[in-house]
C-alpha positions in Angstrom: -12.1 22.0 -4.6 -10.4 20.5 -7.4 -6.5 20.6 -7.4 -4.7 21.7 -10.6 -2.4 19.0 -12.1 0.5 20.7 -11.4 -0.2 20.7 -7.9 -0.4 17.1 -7.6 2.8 16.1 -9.4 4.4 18.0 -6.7 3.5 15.7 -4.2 5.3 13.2 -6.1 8.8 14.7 -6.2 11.6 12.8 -4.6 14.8 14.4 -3.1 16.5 11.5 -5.0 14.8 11.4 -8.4 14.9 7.3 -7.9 12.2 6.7 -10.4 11.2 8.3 -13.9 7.8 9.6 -12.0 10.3 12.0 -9.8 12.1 12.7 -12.2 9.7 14.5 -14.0 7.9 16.3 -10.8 11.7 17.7 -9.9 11.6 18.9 -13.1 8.2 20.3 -13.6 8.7 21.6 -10.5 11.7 23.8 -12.2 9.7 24.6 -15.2 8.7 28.1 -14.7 6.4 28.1 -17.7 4.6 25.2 -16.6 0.5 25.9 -17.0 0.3 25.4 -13.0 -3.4 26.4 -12.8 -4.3 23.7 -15.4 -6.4 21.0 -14.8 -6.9 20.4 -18.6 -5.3 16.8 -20.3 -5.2 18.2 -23.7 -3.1 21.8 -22.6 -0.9 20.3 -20.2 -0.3 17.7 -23.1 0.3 20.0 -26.0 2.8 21.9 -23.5 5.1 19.0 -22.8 4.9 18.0 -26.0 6.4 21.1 -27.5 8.5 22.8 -24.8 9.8 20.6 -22.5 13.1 17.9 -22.9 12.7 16.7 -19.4 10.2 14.3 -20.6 12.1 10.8 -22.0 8.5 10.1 -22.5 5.2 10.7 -23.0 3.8 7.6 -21.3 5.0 8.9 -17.8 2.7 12.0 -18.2 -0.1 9.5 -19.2 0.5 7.3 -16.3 0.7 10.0 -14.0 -2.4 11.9 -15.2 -4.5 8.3 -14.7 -3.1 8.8 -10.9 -4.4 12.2 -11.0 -7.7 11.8 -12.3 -8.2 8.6 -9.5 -7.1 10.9 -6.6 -8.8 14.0 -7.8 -12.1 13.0 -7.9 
């Protein structure tokens, strides 16, 4: 079975937050509206784009969904 995205970038959380990648599982991992079921690039994309100010940057989700989609296959 397919994992969600969300459920991934949990696995990356850090109890120190030493990298940006942590950084934004800890905080996803906050984010009670995040779409946790999703496993969709373009709805998980639109929703960190307009709610969230945890993410410096939109190239981390990018990097991190290409590490998803290679372990999620």
């Amino acid at each position: 079975m397919k994992r969600s995205f969300y459920h991934y970038l949990m696995t990356l959380r850090g109890p120190n937050a030493a990298d940006e990648i942590q950084v934004f599982a800890n905080n996803a991992a906050k984010d009670i509206q995040f779409p946790k079921q999703s496993d969709s690039y373009e709805e998980i994309s639109d929703y960190l784009e307009m709610n969230v100010d945890y993410l410096s940057n939109m190239d981390i989700f990018d990097s991190v969904w290409q590490k998803y989609l290679e372990n999620n296959r």
